[in-house]
SEDO-846595 format. One record per residue (C-alpha): chain; residue in three letters; residue number from 1; x, y, z. Coordinates in pm, 1 decimal, decimal comma. Last residue first. Layout:
N
("A"; "Ala"; NUM; (X; Y; Z))
...
***
This chain:
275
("A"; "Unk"; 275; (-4229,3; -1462,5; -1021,9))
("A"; "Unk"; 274; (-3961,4; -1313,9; -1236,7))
("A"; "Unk"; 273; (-3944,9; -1038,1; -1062,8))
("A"; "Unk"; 272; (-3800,7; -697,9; -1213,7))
("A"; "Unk"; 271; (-3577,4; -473,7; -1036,5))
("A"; "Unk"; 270; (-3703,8; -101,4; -982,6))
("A"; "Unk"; 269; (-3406,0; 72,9; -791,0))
("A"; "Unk"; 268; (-3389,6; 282,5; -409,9))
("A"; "Unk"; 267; (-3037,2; 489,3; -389,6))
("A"; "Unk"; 266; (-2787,7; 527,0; -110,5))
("A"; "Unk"; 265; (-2494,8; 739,1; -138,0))
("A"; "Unk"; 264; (-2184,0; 670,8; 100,8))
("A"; "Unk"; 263; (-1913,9; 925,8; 77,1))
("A"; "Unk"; 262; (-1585,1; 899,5; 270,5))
("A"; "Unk"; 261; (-1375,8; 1239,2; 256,5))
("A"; "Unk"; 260; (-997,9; 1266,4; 236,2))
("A"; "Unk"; 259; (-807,6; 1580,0; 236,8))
("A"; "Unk"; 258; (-525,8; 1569,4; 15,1))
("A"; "Unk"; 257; (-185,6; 1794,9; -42,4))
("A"; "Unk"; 256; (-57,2; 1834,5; -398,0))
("A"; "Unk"; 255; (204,2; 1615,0; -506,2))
("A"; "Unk"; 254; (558,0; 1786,3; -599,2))
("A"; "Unk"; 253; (727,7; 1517,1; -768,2))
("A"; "Unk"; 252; (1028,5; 1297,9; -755,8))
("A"; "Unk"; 251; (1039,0; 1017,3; -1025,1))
("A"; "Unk"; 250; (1121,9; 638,5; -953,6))
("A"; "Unk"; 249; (1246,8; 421,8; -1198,0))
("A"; "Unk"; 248; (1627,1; 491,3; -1266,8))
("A"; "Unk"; 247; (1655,3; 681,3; -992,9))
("A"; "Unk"; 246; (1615,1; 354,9; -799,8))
("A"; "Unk"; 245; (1500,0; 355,2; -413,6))
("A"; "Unk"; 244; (1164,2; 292,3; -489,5))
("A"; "Unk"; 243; (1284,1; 26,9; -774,3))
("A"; "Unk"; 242; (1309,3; -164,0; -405,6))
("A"; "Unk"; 241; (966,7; -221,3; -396,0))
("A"; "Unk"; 240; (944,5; -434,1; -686,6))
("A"; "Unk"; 239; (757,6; -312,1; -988,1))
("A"; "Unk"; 238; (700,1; -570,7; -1231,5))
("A"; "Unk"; 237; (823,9; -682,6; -1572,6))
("A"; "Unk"; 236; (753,2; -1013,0; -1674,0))
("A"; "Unk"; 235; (387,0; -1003,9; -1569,3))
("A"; "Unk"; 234; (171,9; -1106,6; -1295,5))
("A"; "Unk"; 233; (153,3; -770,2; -1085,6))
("A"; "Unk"; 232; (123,6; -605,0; -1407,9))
("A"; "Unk"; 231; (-137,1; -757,5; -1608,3))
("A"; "Unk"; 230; (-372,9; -733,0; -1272,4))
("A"; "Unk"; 229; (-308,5; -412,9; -1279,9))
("A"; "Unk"; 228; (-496,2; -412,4; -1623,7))
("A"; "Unk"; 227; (-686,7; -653,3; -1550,8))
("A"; "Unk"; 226; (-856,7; -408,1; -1307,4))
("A"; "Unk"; 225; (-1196,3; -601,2; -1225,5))
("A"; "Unk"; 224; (-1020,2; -875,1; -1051,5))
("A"; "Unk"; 223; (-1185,4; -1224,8; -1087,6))
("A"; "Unk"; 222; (-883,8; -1367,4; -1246,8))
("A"; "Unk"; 221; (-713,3; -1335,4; -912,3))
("A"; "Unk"; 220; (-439,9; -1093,5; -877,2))
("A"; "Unk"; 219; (-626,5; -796,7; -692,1))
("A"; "Unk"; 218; (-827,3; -1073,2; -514,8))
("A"; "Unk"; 217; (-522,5; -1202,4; -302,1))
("A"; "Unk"; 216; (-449,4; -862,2; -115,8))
("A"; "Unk"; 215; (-592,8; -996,6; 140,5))
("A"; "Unk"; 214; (-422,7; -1345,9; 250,4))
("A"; "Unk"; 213; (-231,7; -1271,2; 465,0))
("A"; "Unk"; 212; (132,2; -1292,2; 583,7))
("A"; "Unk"; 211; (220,6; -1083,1; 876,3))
("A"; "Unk"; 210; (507,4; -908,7; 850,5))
("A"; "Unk"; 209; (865,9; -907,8; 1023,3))
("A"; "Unk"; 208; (1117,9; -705,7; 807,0))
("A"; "Unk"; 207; (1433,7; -839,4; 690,2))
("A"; "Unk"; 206; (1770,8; -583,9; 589,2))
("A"; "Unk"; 205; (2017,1; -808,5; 817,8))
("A"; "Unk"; 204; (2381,3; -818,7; 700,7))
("A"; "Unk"; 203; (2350,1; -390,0; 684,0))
("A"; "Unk"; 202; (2490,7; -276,9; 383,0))
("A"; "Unk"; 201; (2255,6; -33,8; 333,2))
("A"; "Unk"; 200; (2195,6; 97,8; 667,1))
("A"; "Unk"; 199; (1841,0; 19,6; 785,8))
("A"; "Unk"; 198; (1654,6; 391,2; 853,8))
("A"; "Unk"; 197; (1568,1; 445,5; 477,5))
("A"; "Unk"; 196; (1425,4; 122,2; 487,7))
("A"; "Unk"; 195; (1261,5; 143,6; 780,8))
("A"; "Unk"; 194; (1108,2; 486,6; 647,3))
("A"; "Unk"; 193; (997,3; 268,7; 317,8))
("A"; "Unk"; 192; (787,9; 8,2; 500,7))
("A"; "Unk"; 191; (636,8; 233,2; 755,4))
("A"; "Unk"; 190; (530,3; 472,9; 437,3))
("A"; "Unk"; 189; (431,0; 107,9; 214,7))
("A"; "Unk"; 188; (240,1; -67,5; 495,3))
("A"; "Unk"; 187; (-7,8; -259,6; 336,2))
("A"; "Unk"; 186; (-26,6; -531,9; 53,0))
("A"; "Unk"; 185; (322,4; -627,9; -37,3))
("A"; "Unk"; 184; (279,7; -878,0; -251,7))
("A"; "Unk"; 183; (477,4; -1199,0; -265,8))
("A"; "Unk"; 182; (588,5; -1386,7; -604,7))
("A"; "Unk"; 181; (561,1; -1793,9; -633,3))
("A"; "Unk"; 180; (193,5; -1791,0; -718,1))
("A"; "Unk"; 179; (78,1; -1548,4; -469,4))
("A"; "Unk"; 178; (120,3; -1491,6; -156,8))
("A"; "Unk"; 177; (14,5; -1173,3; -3,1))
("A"; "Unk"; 176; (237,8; -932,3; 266,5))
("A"; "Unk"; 175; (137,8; -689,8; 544,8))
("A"; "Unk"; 174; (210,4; -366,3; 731,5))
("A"; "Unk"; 173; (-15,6; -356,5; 1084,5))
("A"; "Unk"; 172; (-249,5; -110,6; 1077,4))
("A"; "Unk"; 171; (-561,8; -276,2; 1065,5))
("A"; "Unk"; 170; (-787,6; -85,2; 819,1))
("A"; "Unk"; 169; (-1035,4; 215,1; 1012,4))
("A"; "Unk"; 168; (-1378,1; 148,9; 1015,3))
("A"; "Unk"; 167; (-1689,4; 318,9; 883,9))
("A"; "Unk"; 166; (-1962,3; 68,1; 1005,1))
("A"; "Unk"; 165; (-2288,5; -57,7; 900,4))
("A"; "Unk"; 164; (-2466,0; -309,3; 1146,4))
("A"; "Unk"; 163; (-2366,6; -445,8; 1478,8))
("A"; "Unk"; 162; (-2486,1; -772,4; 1480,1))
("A"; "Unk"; 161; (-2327,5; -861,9; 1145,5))
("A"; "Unk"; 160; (-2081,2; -600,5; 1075,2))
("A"; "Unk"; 159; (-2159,9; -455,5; 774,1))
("A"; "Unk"; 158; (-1898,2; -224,8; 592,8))
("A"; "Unk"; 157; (-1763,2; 133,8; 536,6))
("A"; "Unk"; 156; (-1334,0; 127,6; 489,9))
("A"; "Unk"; 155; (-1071,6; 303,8; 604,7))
("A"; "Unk"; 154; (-720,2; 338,0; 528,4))
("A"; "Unk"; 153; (-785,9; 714,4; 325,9))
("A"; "Unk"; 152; (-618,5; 942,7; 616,7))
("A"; "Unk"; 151; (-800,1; 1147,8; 867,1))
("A"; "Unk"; 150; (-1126,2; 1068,7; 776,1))
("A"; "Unk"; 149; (-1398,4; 1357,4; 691,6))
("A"; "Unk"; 148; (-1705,1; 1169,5; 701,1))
("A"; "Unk"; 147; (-2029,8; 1233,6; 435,9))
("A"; "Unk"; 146; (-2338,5; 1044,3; 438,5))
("A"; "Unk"; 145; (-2615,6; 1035,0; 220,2))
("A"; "Unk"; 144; (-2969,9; 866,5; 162,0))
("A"; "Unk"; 143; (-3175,2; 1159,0; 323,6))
("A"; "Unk"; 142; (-2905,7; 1351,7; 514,5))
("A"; "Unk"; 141; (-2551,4; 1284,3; 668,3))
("A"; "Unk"; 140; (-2293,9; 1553,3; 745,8))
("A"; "Unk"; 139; (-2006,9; 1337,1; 982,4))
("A"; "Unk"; 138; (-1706,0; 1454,4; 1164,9))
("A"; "Unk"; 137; (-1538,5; 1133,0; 1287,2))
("A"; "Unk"; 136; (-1437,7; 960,7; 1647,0))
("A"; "Unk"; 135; (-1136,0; 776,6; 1612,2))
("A"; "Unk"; 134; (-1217,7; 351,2; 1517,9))
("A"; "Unk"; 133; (-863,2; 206,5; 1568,9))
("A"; "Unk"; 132; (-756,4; 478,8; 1813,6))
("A"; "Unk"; 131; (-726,7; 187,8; 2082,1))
("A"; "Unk"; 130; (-562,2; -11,9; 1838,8))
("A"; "Unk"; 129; (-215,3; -35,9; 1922,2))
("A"; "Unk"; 128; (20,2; -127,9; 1718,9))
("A"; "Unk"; 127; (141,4; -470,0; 1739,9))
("A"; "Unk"; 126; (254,9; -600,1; 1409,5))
("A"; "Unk"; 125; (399,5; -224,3; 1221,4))
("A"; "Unk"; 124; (456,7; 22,7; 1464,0))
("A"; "Unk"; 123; (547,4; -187,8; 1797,7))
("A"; "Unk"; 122; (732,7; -459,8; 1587,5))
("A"; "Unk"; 121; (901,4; -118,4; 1404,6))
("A"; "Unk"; 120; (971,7; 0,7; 1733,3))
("A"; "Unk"; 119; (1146,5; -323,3; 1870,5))
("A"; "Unk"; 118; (1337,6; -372,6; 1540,4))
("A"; "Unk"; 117; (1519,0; -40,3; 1531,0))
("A"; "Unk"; 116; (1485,6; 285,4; 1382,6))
("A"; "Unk"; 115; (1064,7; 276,7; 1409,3))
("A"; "Unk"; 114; (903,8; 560,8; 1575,0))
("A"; "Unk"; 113; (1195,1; 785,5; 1466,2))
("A"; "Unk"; 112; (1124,9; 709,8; 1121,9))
("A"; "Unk"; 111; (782,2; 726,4; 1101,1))
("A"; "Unk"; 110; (711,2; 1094,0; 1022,3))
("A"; "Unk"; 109; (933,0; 1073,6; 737,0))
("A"; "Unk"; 108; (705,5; 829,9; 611,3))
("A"; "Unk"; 107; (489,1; 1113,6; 521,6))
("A"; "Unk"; 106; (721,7; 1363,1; 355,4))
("A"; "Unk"; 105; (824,1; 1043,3; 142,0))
("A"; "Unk"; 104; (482,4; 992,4; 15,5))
("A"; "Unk"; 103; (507,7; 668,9; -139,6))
("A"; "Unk"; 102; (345,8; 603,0; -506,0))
("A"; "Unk"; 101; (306,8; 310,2; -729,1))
("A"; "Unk"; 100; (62,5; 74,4; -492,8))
("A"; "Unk"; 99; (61,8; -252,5; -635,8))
("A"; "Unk"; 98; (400,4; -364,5; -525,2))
("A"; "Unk"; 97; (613,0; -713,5; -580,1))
("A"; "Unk"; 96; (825,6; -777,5; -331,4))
("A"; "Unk"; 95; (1203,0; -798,3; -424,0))
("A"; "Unk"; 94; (1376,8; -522,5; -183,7))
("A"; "Unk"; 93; (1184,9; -647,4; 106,0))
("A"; "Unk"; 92; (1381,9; -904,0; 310,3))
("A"; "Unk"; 91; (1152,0; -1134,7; 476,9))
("A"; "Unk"; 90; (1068,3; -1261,6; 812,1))
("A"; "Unk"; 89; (694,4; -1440,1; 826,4))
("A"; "Unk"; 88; (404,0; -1384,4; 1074,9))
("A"; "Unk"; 87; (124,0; -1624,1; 951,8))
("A"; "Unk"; 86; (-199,0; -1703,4; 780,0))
("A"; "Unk"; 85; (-460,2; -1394,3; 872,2))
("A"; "Unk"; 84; (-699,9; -1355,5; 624,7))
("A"; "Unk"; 83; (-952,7; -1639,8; 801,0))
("A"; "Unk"; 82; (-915,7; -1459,7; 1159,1))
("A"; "Unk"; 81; (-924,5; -1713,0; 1427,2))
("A"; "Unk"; 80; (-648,2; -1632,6; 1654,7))
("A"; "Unk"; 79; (-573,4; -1283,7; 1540,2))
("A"; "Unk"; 78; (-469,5; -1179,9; 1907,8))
("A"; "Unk"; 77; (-280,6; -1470,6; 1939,8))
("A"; "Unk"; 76; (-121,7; -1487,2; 1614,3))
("A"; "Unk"; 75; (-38,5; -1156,3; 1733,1))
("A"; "Unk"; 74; (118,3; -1218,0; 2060,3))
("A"; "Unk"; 73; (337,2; -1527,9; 1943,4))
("A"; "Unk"; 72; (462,3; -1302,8; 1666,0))
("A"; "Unk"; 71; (561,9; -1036,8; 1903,5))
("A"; "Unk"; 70; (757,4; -1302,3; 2107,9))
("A"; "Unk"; 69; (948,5; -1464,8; 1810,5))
("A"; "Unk"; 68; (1021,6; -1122,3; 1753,6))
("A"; "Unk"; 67; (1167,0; -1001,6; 2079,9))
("A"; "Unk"; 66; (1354,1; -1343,9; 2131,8))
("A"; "Unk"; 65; (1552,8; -1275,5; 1769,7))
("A"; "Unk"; 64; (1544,0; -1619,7; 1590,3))
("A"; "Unk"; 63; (1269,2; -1548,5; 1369,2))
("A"; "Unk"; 62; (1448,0; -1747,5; 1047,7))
("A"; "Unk"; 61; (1435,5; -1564,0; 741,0))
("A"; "Unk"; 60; (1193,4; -1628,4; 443,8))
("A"; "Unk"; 59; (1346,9; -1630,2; 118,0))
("A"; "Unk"; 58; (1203,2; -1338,8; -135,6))
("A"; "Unk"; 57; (900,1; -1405,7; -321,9))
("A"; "Unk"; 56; (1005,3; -1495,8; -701,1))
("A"; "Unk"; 55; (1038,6; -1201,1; -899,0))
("A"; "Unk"; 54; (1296,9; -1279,5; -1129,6))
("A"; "Unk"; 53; (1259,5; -988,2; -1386,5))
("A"; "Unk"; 52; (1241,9; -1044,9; -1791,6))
("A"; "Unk"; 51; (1502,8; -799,6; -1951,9))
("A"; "Unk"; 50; (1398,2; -465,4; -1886,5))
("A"; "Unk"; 49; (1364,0; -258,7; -2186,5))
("A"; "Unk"; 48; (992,2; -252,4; -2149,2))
("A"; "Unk"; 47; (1042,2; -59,4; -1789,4))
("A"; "Unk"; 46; (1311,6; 192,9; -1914,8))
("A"; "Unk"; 45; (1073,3; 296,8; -2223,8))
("A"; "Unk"; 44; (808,8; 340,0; -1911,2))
("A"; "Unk"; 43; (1022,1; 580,6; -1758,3))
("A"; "Unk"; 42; (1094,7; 797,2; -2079,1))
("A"; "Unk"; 41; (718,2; 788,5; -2177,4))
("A"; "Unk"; 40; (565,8; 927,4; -1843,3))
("A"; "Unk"; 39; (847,9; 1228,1; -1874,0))
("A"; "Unk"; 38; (729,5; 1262,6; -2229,8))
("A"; "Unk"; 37; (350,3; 1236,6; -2213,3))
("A"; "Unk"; 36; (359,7; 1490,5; -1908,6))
("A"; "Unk"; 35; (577,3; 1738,1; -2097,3))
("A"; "Unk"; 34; (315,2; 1692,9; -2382,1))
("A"; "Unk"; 33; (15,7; 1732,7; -2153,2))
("A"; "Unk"; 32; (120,8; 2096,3; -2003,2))
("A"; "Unk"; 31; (321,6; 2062,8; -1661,6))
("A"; "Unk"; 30; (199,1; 2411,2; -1464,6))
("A"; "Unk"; 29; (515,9; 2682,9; -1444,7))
("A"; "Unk"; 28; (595,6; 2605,3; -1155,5))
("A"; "Unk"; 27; (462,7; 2231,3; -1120,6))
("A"; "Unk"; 26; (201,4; 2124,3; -886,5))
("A"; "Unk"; 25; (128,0; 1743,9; -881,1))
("A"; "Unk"; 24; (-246,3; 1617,3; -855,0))
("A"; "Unk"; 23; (-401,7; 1672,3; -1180,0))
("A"; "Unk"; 22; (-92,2; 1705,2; -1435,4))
("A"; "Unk"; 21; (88,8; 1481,6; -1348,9))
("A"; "Unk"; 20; (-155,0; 1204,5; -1219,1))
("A"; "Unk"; 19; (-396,2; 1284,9; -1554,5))
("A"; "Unk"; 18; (-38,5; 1205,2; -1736,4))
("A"; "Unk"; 17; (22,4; 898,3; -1562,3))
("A"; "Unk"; 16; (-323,8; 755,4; -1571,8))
("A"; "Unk"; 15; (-349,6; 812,3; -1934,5))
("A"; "Unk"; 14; (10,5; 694,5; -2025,0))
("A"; "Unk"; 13; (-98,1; 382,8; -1808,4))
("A"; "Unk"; 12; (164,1; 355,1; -1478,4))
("A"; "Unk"; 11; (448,0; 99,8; -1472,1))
("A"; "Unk"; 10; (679,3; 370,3; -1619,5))
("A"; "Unk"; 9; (545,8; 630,2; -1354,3))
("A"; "Unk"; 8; (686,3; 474,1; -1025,3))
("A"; "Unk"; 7; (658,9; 779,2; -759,1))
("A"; "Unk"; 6; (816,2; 896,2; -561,5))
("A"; "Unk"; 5; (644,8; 1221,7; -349,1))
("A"; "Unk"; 4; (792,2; 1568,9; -218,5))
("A"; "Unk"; 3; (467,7; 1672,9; -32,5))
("A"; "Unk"; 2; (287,8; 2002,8; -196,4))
("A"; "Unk"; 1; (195,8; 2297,8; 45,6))
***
């Protein structure tokens, strides 16, 4: 059955956007290519007729709530150490910039009771627990291959020195990048979103407590092999997270349920030596 989706076509490629429509959305009748070139072309004409956006990274807040100063005592403590990990920070979240287009809104549904108030979203989002961090998987492996159903797509196959390759799930708590004088938000979109939905809207606070890292810090470097995205993130005109609560930029869609599989192929290649 589809999930009702938003999702920020103008800042989408015409290519990418109409592959997206057509691909993974389920229309009655089907979406042919023109329809998908139009709706894709009358967000993005509302993108390039923005006037130049002020994206500098929203003002931090002051932790002054005991719970929270708490909670980020605890995880600098538990991250002691860790090179990506730079701080816990207070921030409102309308203005940060976003890489990911998309939020399931049938998925971060299933957050919103878990996190209506600032003790379940520190719970949810900065201290989660991680004893399900690494859930046992169905794996097919063979000569060179492996195959593992996941869950969701947050995971990741790396070497752990000492402990060799490993499918791992991300951390789950929702984070932020610095960069320039803009802040990404790197992980955490469906918590992000519910608490959003949950937070009245003219509530005096609106600030979520994040922690501040430094991952998502390749995507904008000059070393990132999507310049495209790249383009975007750094540009005059990006998405901000609130435009996910804009008619004017987000579109409602149908998106076809996912399964997610991780596949690892291994091959043996002839390199030549110079010596």
């Amino acid at each position: 059955m589809p999930l009702e989706t938003r999702v920020l076509l103008g800042w989408m490629e015409r290519d990418q956007a109409v592959k997206f429509l057509m691909e993974d959305c389920q229309f009655d009748p089907p979406i042919t290519k023109e329809r998908a070139s139009e709706r894709w072309e009358e967000f993005h004409s509302r993108v390039i007729a923005l006037p130049v956006r002020d994206a500098t990274s929203p003002a931090r807040q002051p932790i002054t709530n005991f719970h929270e100063n708490e909670a980020k005592k605890e995880f600098l403590r538990r991250f002691k150490g860790a090179p990506n990990i730079l701080d816990v920070i207070k921030i409102e979240p309308g203005n940060l910039v976003v890489h990911q287009l998309i939020v399931v809104t049938e998925r971060s549904r299933r957050y919103q009771s878990k996190i209506q108030d600032s003790s379940g979203w520190i719970k949810e989002c900065l201290l989660a627990d991680h004893a399900d961090q690494n859930p046992q998987l169905q794996i097919q492996a063979g000569i060179n291959f492996v195959n593992a159903q996941l869950p969701h797509a947050e995971f990741a196959f790396s070497f752990v020195p000492g402990l060799g390759f490993q499918i791992q799930q991300m951390a789950r708590h929702v984070t932020v990048t610095e960069f320039g004088d803009r802040t990404l938000l790197w992980a955490g979109y469906h918590r992000s979103f519910a608490r959003m939905v949950s937070i009245a809207p003219d509530a005096i606070d609106r600030s979520l407590v994040v922690a501040l890292t430094t991952d998502g810090a390749f995507k904008v470097s000059p070393a990132s092999p999507n310049h495209g995205e790249r383009e975007m993130l750094t540009g005059d005109r990006p998405p901000f997270f609130g435009d996910f609560f804009d008619p004017r930029f987000f579109i409602s869609v149908p998106l076809l349920k996912k399964r997610f599989e991780l596949q690892i192929r291994a091959q043996i290649v002839s390199i030549n030596d110079p010596t």
